[in-house]
N, C-alpha and C positions, 0 to 999 in steps of 0.2 A: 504494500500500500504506500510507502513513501517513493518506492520509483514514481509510482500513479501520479502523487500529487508534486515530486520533484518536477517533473515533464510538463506536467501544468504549467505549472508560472513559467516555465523555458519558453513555451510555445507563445504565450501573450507574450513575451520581454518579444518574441521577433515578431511578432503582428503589433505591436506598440514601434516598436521599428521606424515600420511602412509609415503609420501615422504620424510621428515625428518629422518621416521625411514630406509627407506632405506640408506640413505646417511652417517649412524650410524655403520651400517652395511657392506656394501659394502667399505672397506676402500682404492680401487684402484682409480685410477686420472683418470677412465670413466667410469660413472654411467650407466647403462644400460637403454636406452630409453623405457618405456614400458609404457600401458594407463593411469596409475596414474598419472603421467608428466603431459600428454593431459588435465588432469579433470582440471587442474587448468590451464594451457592455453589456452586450447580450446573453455570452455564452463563454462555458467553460470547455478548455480543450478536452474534453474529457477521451483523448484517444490513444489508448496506450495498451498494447497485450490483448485487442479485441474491443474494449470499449472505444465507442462509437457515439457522439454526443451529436453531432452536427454532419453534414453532405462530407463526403469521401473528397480528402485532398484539401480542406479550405484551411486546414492552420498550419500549412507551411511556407507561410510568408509571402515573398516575392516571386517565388517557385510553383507557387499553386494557386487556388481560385480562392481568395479571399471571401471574393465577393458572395459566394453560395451559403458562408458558413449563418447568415440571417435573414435572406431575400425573402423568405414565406412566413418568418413572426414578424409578431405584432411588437412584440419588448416593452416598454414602459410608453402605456396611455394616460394620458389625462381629456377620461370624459364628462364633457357637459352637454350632451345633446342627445338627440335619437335618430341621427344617422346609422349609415351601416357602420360597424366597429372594426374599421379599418384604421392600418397606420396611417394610411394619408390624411386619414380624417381629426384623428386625435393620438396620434404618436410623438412623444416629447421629440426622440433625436429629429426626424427630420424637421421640425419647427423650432430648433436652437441655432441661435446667430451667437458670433461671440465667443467661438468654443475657445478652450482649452484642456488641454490633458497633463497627466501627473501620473505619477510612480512616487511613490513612497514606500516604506514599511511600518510594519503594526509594533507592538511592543513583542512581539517573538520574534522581532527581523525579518518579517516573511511577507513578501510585495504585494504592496496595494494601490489598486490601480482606479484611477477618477477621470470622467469627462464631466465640462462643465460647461454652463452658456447661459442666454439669455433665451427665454419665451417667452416671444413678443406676441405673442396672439392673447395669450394668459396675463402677459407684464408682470411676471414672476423669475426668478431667478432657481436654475434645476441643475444639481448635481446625481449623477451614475455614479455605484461605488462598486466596484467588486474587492471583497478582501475573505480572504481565508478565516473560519471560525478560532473564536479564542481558545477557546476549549481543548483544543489540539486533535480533534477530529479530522480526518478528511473531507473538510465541507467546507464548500466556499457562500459568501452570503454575496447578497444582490440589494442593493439597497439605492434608494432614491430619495435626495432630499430637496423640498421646494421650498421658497424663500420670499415671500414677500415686500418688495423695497418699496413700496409704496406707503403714500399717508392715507389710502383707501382702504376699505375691503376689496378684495379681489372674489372674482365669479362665485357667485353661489351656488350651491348644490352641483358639487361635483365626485367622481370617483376614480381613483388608479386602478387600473389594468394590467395586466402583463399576459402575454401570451407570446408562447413558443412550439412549433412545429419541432418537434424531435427527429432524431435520424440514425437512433441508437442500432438498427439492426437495418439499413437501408439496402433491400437488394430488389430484385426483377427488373421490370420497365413497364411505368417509370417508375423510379427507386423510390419505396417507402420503405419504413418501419414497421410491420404487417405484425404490431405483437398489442397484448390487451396493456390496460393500465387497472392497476390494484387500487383501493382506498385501504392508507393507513390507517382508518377509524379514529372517532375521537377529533372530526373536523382539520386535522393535522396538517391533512395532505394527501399526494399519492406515489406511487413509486411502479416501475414498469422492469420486465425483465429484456435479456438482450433477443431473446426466442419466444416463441410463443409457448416451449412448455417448457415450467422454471427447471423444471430436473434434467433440461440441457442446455440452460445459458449457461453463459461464460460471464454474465459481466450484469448488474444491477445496479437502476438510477433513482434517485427519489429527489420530489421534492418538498419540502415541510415548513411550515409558519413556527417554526418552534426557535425563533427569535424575538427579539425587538420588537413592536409594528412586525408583524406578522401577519399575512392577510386573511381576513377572516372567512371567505368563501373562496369555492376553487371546484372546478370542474375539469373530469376527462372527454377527449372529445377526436372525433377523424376528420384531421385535415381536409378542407376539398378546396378552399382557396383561403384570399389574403383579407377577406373581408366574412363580416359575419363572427368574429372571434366571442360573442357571447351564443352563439348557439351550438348545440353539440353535435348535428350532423344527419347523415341521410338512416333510412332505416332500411334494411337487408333485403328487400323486395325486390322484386322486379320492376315496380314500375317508381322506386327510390319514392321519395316523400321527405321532407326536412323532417328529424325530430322535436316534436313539440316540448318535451317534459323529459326532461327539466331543463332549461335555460339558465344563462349566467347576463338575465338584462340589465342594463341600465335604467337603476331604480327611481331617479329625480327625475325632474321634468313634470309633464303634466299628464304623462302615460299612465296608465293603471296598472299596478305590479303584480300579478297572481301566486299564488301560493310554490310556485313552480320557480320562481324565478332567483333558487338561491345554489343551482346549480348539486354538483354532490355530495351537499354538507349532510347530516346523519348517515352516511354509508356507514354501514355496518364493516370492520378490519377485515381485510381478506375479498373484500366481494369487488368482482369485475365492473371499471367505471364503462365499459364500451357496450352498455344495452341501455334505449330509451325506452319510452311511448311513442306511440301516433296512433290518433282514432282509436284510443284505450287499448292497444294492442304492445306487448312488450317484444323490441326489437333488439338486434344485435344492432350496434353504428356503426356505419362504413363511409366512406367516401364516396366519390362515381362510379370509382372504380368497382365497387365492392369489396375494397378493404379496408384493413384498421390500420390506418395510417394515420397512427399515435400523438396527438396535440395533446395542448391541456390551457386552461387559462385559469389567473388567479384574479380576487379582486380584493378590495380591501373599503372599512366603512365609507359611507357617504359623509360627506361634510359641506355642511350649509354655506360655510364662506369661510375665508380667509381675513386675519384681520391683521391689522400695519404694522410689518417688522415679525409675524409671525413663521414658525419655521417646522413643516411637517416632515416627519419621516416613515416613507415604507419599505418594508424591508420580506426578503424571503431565503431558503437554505437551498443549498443543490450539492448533491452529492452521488460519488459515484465508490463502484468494489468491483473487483474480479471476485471468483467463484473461491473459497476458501480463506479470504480475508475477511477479519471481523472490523465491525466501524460501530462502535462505543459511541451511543449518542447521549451525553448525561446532562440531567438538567437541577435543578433546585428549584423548588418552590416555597412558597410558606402563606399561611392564611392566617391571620389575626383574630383567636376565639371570641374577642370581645371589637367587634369592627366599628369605627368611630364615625361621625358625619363628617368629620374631613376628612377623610379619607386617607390621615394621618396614623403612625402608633403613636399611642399613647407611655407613657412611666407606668410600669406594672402590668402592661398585656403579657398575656401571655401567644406567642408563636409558634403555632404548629408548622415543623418543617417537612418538607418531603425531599428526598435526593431520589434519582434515580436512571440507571441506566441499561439503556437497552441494546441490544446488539441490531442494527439494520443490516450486516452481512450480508452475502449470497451466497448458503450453505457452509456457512462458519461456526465456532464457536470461541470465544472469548471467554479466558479465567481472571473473573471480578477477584483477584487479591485481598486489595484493602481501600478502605475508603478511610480518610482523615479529612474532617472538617473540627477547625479549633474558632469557637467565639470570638470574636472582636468585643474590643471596650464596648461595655453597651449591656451586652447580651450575657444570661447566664441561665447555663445548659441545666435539663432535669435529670439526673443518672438515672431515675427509673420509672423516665418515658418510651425508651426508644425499642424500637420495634422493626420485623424487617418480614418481607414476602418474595416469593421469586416465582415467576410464571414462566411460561410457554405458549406457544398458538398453535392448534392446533387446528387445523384446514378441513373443512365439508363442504360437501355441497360441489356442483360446477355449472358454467356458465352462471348465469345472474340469479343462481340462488348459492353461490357460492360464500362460504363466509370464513372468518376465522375468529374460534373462540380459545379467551384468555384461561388458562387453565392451572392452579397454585400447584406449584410441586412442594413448596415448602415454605412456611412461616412460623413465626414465634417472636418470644422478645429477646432484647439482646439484653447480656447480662451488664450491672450498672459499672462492671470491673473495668468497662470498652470505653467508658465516661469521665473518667477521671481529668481532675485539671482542665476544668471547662472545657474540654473536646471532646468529640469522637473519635477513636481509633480502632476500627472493626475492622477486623481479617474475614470477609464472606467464605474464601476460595470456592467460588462455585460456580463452572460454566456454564455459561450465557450460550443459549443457539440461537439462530437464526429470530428474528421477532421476540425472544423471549425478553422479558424484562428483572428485573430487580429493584425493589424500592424497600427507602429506612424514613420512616420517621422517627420525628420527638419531637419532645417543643422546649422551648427556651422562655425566657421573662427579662423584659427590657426591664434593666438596671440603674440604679442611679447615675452611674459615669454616663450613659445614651445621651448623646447631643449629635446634631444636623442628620445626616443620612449615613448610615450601618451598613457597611459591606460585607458581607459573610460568601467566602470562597470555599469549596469543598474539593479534593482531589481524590478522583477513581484512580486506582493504581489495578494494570492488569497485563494478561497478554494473551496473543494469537495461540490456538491449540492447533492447529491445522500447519499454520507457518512461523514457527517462533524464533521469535524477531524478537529477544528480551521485553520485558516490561516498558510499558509505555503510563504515563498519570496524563488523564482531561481533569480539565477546570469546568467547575461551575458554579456561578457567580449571582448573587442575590442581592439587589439593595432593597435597605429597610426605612424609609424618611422617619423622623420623630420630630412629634412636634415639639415646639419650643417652650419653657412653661418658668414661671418665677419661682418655682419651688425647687430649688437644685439639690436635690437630698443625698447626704454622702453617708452610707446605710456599710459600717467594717463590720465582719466578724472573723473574729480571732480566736484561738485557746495557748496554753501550755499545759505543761507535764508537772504537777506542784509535786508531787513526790522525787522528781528527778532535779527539785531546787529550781527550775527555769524561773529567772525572772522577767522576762519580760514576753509579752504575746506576741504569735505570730499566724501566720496563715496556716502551716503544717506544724505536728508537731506527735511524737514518735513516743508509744508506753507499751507496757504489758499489764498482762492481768495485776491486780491490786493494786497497778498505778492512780492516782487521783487528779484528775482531769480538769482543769477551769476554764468554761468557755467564756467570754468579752464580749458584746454586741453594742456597738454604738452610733446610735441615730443623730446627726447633725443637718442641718443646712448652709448652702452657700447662696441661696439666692436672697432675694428681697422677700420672698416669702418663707415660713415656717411654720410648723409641726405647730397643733396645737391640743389635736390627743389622737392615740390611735392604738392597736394592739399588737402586741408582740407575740408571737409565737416562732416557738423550735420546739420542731419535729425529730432533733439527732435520738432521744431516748427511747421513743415511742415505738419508731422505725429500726432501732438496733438494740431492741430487751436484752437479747442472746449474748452481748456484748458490752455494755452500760449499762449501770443503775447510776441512779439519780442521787445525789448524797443530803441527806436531810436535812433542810434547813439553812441550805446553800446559796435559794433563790435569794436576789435582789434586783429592786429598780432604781435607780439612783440614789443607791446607798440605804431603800429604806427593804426590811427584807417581806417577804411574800409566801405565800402558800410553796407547798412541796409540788409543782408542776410548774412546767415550762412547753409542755406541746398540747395547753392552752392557752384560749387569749389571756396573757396579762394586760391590763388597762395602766398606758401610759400617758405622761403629760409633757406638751412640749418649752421650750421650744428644742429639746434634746433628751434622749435618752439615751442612758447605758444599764443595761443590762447583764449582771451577772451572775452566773449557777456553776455547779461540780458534778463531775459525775465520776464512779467507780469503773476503771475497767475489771469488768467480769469474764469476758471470750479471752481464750486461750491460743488459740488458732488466728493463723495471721492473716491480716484483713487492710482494706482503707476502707474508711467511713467519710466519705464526702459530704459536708452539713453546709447549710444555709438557712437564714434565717428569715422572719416573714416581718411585713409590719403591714395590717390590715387595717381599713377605714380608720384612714390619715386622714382627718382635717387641716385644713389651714387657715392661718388668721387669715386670706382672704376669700375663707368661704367653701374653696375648691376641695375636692376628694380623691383620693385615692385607692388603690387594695391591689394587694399582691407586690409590693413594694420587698423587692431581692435583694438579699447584701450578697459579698462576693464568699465564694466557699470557701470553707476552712476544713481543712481533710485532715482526719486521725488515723495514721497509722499504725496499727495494734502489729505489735511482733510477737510470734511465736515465744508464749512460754516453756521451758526446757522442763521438760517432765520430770518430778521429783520423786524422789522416794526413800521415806526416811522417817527417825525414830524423833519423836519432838521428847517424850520423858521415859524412861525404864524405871522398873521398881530399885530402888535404893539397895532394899535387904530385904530377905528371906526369911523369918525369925522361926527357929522349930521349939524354942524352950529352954527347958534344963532339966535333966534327969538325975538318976542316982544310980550306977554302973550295980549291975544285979549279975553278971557275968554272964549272961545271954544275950544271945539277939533281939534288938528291937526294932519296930516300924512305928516314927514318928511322924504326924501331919503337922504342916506348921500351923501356930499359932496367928501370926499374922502376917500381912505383907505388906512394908512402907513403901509409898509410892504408886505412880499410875504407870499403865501403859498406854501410849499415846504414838500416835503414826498420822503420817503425811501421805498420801497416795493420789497425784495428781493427772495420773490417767483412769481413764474411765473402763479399767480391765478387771478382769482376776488376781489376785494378787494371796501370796501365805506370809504368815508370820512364824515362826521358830524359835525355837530353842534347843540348847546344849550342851552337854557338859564333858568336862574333858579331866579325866580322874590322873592325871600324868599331869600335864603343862600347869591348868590352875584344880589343886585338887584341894577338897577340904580340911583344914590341917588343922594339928595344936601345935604353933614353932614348929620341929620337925616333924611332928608325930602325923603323922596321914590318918586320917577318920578308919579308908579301908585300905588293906596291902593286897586283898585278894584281888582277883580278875571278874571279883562279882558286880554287881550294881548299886552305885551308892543312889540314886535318886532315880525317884519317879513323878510323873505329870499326870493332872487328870484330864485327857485330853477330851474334850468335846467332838461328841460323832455328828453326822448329818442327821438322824435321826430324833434328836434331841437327849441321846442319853451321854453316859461319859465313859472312859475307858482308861485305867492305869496303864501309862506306858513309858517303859524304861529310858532313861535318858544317856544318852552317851556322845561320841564325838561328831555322829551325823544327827544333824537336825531334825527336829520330832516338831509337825505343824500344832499348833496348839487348837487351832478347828481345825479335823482332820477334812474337808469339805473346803477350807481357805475361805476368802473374801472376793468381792466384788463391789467394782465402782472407784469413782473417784472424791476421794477426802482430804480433809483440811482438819488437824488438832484431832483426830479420831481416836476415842478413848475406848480401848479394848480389857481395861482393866480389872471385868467381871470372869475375866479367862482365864487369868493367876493370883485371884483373891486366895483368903481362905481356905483351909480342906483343900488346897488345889495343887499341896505339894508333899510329898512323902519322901521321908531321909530315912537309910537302913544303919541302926547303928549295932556295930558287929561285939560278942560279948567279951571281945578283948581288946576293944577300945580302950584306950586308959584317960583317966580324968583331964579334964581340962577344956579352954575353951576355942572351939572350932568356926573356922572360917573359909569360904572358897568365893570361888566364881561360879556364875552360867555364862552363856552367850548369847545373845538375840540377833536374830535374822530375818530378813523381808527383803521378799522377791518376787514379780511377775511369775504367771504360772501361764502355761500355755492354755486358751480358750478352748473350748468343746466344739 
């Protein structure tokens, strides 16, 4: 695709050329209009590897026939009458005196090409623009601007035209284009293949209002001459008849416009534009010939008049593909949920955006990557609004009940982790074919920093599956106007980490569980106007339970303190406020929590209102707590007594046991606790005397079964669980110390123990046990 559109601009830089040398030439102050002019505002070279935009031969400069390349369009009309809809009648080029031409480039370096002059019939001044799409598409735009220098109105009730004879598949005698025209549905446009069956073109053309001034109606239609450009042509009889329905007429004047005369806006995507009416009868269109020799005309609103110093622009898209190349068409839109009578945004709307991008290919597919759109000052994104769909089209039906319907292969929302730091940065990777589309919404909320007009860029990042040619990013570009207002409200919010000492707030700031969190919110003004009361709400605790508790007693409003809530309204007073609370982190698990804060029905001393009024986010980063596990207190001592040596054996239970057991288990698993005794390393002794010398058992545990009962069991150097069943869950300060009370320990004293007073060790142990 970039040979296609390198060869382009070559082909104008040498038919610009030819035009140059005329104007070299001809040294009077009226250039004579003749088809060279046309090549370069009419029409895109679109001839390269089989595509065929224009007659065979006409864009090879001084070498070949210029002049074919627009002899049979119409190109840019301006009509005011009900003549026939011919260029002679209401065609700008040939009624500009005055011309001038230019070569320039856009801001991607990439040449842009204008004629310009004087129409004296109109007393308007009209510039042709052809320049390559911003976006970085393969698509060039076609645009027209008129200019009023007068201190008058200029003609009333008039309407632009444009219409073009194609010649994308020109062959027989005489050479047409013998292929149908599709409707992109959705009013858009149409697009034509290079054959008449698409599963053996080589090469596909469309054209689409999906700019600027974009024209709002548009018809397909069979050439049969140079005049008649709003009618759509003969019907497939034999004995021919014009068809009547639908028309593309000219609506002003004092003519009667019928329901017919809007050409083929509501086509359904996919359905053949080249079948009309006559005498209620539905035809195929042909020419005299009886073929479909492929036109099309566009038109654009009517306009009452022209007023002094006023300056219109229309504009349209042209684009072309070989078979296997994808052409990413992405756009941006947005709709204002609360829409104003000026037609302005307001402070606190919220904007629903849409991104979206389609593939128009010629049996291609494109892998949508990533999309990154980051807010401008202004705007501040919702992490969890945004949402995304992806379709296909799927084709039925033929001839003129042919259609194509949008079909979701996949939708859901996107997760708010894609959201982060007021952007979007979503990975789709998911192949686009042919027609199929992709769209993300979410919406965002004009913020206090919003002044004059909000540009919001998005970039599709992707590439060709078919021919891969590395990643390529389109732009698509939104402006947003806001209106101007005297309440200029500067709405921060902030936190720190008060367990980590931070002094001072900031926008990000970084804890773990049991950290103590202090958010900051403050409402000021810079304009002439101010707050005079309104409500505050945050939603960070309410929205993230899992992960924050609210610390009691934390709230305040300007220093005075408040109930235990904050994702209620608190009622403020202005002309400022600050807002402060705490909250606990409780989630273990590592996260960002993206927060912002509200201020709803804002008044102002002068009267005006507000709601939904955004500070800018303030994101907590919660890290990974390190999972612990561990003894908080053991029992001190063991106490068995005191006896009186009877020279047998005895079995003592202790008396009592100082101390708790207490444990820490901060995964959420199975986990045992242990003991053990080691009659060698710490053994129970008087000075030197050892309690036992034999190889027998000095101690036993009453260990607790799963059953509820208990069982005495020997202690030695391998660990004995003291629930023989273990534990589950995760704990904080876990007091286990009803396991080795009491009766819950037996000493064997042997009857040749000799007097004195005895002392050892046990051991305690705690460990993960593997799940069931």
């Amino acid at each position: 695709m970039r040979k296609i559109i390198r060869d382009l601009f070559k082909t104008l830089i040498s038919i610009l050329a030819v035009i140059c040398l005329l104007m070299i030439l001809d040294k009077s102050t009226t250039i004579k209009v003749d088809a060279t002019e046309q090549d370069v505002v009419n029409n895109i070279a679109l001839i390269d590897d089989g595509i065929l935009h224009q007659a065979a031969n006409s864009y090879i400069g001084t070498g070949g026939y210029p002049e074919r390349t627009s002899d049979t369009s119409l190109d840019f009309a301006f009509v005011n009458g009900i003549s026939a809809l011919s260029g002679t009648n209401y065609g700008i080029l040939p009624k500009l005196t005055y011309k001038v031409f230019y070569k320039g480039t856009d801001a991607n370096n990439n040449p842009v090409y204008k004629i310009g002059g004087y129409l004296s019939n109109q007393r308007l001044y009209a510039e042709i623009l052809l320049r390559p799409s911003l976006s970085g598409s393969p698509i060039v735009q076609r645009e027209l601007y008129l200019y009023n220098p007068t201190t008058e109105s200029a003609k009333s009730k008039f309407q632009i035209y444009y219409g073009e004879d194609t010649s994308i598949d020109a062959t027989g005698s005489p050479a047409v284009d013998d292929v149908p025209l599709y409707s992109m549905g959705n009013d858009e446009g149409l697009y034509l293949y290079s054959a008449k069956n698409p599963a053996t073109s080589d090469a596909k053309l469309y054209v689409t209002n999906d700019v600027k001034d974009g024209f709002s109606a548009y018809m397909g239609k069979a050439y049969s001459s140079s005049i008649n450009w709003d009618s759509k042509g003969k019907a497939d009889i034999n004995a021919g008849g014009a068809i009547t329905s639908p028309s593309l007429k000219y609506s002003g004047g004092t003519t009667t416009v019928d329901a017919d005369s809007f050409g083929d806006n509501g086509r359904l995507a996919g359905s053949n534009l080249l079948y009309g009416i006559r005498n209620g009868v539905t035809y195929p269109v042909v020419d005299e010939n009886h073929k479909q020799n492929s036109a099309y005309t566009l038109r654009w609103p009517m306009k009452d008049k022209m007023q002094p110093g006023e300056t219109l622009h229309y504009a349209s898209n042209i684009g072309a593909t070989l078979a296997g190349y994808s052409i990413p068409n992405v756009k941006k839109t947005y709709t204002n949920t609360t829409p104003h009578s000026d037609g302005l945004n307001h402070l606190g709307d919220k904007l629903r955006f849409t991104l979206t991008v389609q593939n128009d290919g010629l049996r291609s597919s494109w892998n949508f990557k990533q999309i990154q759109d980051a807010m401008p000052t202004g705007l501040t994104i919702d992490p969890n609004s945004a949402s995304y769909k992806w379709t296909e089209m799927t084709t039925s039906g033929t001839g003129n009940n042919q259609v194509d319907t949008e079909v979701t292969k996949g939708s859901g929302d996107i997760p708010s982790s894609y959201l982060l730091d007021n952007k979007l940065n979503f990975t789709p990777n998911t192949n686009i074919t042919e027609k199929g589309k992709y769209y993300i919404t979410f919406d965002a909320t004009i913020n206090s920093k919003a002044s004059g007009t909000l540009t919001n860029t998005a970039n599709f990042t992707g590439a060709n599956v078919t021919y891969a040619d590395g990643d390529k990013s389109y732009k698509a570009s939104v402006d947003i106007p806001v209106a101007a207002s005297n309440f200029k409200p500067d709405f921060s919010n902030q936190l720190r980490n008060v367990s980590n000492n931070d002094s001072t707030f900031n926008s990000t700031a970084t804890g773990e569980a049991g950290n103590i969190i202090e958010f900051k919110s403050i409402l000021t003004s810079t304009g002439s106007d101010a707050m005079k009361t309104g409500n505050y709400v945050n939603s960070v605790i309410n929205d993230n339970p899992s992960n924050l508790k609210l610390v009691s007693g934390s709230v305040s409003v300007n220093g005075v303190p408040q109930p235990d809530s904050v994702g209620t309204s608190l009622s403020v007073t202005g002309p400022s406020a600050t807002v402060i609370f705490r909250a606990e982190i409780i989630g273990k698990t590592q996260t960002s929590i993206s927060n912002t804060a509200l201020m709803n029905n804002v008044t102002t001393n002068s009267g005006d209102t507000y709601t939904n009024l955004i500070s800018n986010p303030a994101v907590l980063n919660i890290t990974e707590k390190q999972p612990t596990t561990s003894f908080v207190e053991v029992p001190s001592s063991i106490d068995f007594g005191s006896i009186n040596s009877s020279g047998s054996e005895r079995m003592l239970l202790n008396k009592k046991t100082e101390g708790n057991l207490i444990i820490n288990h901060s995964n959420n698993s199975p986990f045992q606790v242990s003991v053990s005794y080691d009659n060698d390393i710490n053994p129970i002794k008087s000075g030197d005397n050892k309690l036992v010398n034999d190889n027998g058992t000095v101690l036993f545990f009453k260990q607790a079964t799963s059953d509820g009962s208990t069982k005495w069991t020997p202690l030695s150097t391998t660990a004995v669980p003291i629930k023989s069943d273990g534990f589950d869950g995760s704990y904080e300060n876990f007091s286990i110390s009803q396991y080795v009370g009491l009766n819950k320990w037996e000493l064997r004293v042997p009857g040749t123990a000799k007097s004195g007073k005895y002392t050892g060790q046990i051991t305690w142990s705690i460990q993960d046990t593997p799940q069931n």
